[in-house]
Each structure stands twice: as C-alpha cells, then as structure tokens.
C-alpha positions as CSV (number, residue, x, y, z in Angstrom):
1,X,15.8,13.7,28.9
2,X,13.3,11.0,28.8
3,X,13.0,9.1,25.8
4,X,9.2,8.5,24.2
5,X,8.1,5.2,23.6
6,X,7.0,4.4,20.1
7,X,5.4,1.3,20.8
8,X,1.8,0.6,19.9
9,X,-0.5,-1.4,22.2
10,X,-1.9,-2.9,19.2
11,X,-5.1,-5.3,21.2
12,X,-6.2,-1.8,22.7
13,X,-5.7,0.3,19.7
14,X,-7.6,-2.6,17.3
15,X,-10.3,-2.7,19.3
16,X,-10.8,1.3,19.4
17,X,-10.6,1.0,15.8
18,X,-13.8,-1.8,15.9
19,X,-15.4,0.4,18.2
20,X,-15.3,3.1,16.5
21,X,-16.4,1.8,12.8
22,X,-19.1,0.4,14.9
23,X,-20.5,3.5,16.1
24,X,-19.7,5.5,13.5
25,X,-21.7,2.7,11.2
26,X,-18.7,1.9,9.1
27,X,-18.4,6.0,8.2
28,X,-15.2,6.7,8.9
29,X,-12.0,7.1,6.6
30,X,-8.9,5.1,7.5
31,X,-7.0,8.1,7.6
32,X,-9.3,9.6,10.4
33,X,-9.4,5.5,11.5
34,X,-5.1,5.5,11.6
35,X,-5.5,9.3,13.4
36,X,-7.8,8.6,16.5
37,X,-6.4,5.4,17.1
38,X,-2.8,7.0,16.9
39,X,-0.7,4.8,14.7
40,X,0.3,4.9,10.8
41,X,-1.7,4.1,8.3
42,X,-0.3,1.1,7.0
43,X,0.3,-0.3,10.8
44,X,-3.5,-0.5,11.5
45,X,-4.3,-2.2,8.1
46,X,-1.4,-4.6,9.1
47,X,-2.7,-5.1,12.5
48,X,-5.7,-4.8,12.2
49,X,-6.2,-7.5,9.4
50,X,-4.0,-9.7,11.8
51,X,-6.3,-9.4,14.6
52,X,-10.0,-9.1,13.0
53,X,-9.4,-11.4,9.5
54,X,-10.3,-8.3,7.5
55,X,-9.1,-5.0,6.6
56,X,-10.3,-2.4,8.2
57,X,-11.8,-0.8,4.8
58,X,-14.1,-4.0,4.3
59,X,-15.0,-4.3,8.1
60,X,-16.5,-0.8,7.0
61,X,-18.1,-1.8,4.5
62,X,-19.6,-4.7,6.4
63,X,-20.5,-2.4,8.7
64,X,-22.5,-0.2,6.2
65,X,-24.4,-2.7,4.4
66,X,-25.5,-4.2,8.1
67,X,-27.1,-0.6,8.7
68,X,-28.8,-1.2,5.3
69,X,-30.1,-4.2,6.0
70,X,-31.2,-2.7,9.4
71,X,-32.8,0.2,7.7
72,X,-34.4,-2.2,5.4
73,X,-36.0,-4.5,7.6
74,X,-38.3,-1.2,9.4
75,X,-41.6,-2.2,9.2
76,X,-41.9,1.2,6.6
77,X,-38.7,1.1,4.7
78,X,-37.2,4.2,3.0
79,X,-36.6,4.9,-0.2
80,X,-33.6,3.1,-1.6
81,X,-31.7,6.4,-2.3
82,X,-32.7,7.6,1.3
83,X,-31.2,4.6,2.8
84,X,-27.7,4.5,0.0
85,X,-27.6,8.5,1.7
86,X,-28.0,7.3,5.6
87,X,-25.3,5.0,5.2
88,X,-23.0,7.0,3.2
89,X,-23.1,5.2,-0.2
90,X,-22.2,7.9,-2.7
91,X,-25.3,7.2,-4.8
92,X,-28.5,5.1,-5.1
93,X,-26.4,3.0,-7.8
94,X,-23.1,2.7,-5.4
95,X,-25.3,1.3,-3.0
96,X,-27.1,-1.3,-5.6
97,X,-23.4,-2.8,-6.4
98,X,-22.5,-2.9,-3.1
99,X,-25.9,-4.4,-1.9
100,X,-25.6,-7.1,-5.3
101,X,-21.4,-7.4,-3.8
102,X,-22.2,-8.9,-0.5
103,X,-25.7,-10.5,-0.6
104,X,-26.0,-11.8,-4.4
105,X,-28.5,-10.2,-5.2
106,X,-30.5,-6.9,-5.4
107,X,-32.0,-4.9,-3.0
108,X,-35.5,-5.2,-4.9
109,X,-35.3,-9.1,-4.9
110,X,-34.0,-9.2,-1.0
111,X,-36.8,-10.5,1.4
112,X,-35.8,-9.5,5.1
113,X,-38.9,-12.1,6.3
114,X,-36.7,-14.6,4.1
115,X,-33.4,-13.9,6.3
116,X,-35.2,-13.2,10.1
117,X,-33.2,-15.5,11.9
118,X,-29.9,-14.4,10.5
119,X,-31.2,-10.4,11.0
120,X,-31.5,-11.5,14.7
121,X,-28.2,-13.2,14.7
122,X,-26.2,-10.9,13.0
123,X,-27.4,-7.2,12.9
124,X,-28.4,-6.5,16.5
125,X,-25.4,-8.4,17.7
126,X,-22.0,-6.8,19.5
127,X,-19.7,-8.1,17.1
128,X,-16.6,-6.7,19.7
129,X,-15.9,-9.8,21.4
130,X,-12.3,-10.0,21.3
C-alpha cells in the first residue's frame, strides 16, 4: 500500500491563492481560500503571509478597495451603496470605514484626477509577479 504524501507545494499553492483573490476581486472567504487551494487553514495564513508580506484576509481587502477605486474612477460613478454592494462591503457604512482605513480619507473628499498616475500604476496592474 502506497503511502500519500502530505506535503504542500506551498510557491504553487500561494500563488493559486493570489490568483484566485484576484479574480474573485478579493470575494472569497479563507475557508473557501484554505479549501481550493487544498491545505489547512492556518497553513495558508502562515504561508501565505511568509511569501506575499500580508495575510491573506488583508490581501482581500486590498483587493476590494482597488475594485472601488476602479469603480470609482468610471467616468459616471455609481452610487456609493451600489459600489460598497459590487464589491461586497456589507453596507454603504462598512465600505466608508474601510474606504477612510486605507486611503485617509472619505470617499466624498477622494479625487481620482488627484491620484491618475498612481490609478495607472496600481489598479490596472498584474500584481502576481512572483
């Protein structure tokens, strides 16, 4: 009888994990995260934190405020609950504290002609170059 192997191929399995928060625009939870990529939970916090520099629950998170700032900068923007709903923010006001969180400052106040340069750089970028 053959004896399975328990070892994870961590570099493959971290960057599936990337990939798929990226796709997925950071809408994923780390159970369904630890399940596709097929290792325990804690495991692909460790590893993954190891490898990218961040957990894998604030890589989310990155990944959702990016698709609001993406959704923001359309020459027509939605509604600020319509765009908290698209990118899976529980509420309009979930989506405020996390705007305020990561960008000092409020979504009313935020001028995407004010940050074009960086919007090039950063949103419409591959960030899977490991």
């Amino acid at each position: 009888m053959k004896r399975i192997s328990l070892r994870y191929h961590s570099g493959d399995q971290i960057r599936e994990a990337c990939r798929r928060l990226m796709i997925t625009n950071g809408q994923m939870t780390m159970t369904d995260l630890a399940y596709h990529t097929n290792m325990p939970l804690r495991t692909l916090e460790r590893q993954f934190t190891e490898r990218v520099g961040v957990s894998p629950k604030l890589f989310a998170r990155f990944k959702r405020f990016h698709q609001a700032l993406a959704l923001m900068n359309y020459p027509k923007p939605a509604t600020w609950t319509d765009i908290a709903l698209t990118c899976g923010y529980y509420d309009q006001a979930h989506f405020i504290k996390e705007f305020k969180t990561f960008s000092n400052q409020s979504p009313t106040t935020y001028c995407p002609s004010e940050f074009l340069l960086y919007n090039q750089m950063v949103l419409y970028r591959n960030f899977i170059s490991f």
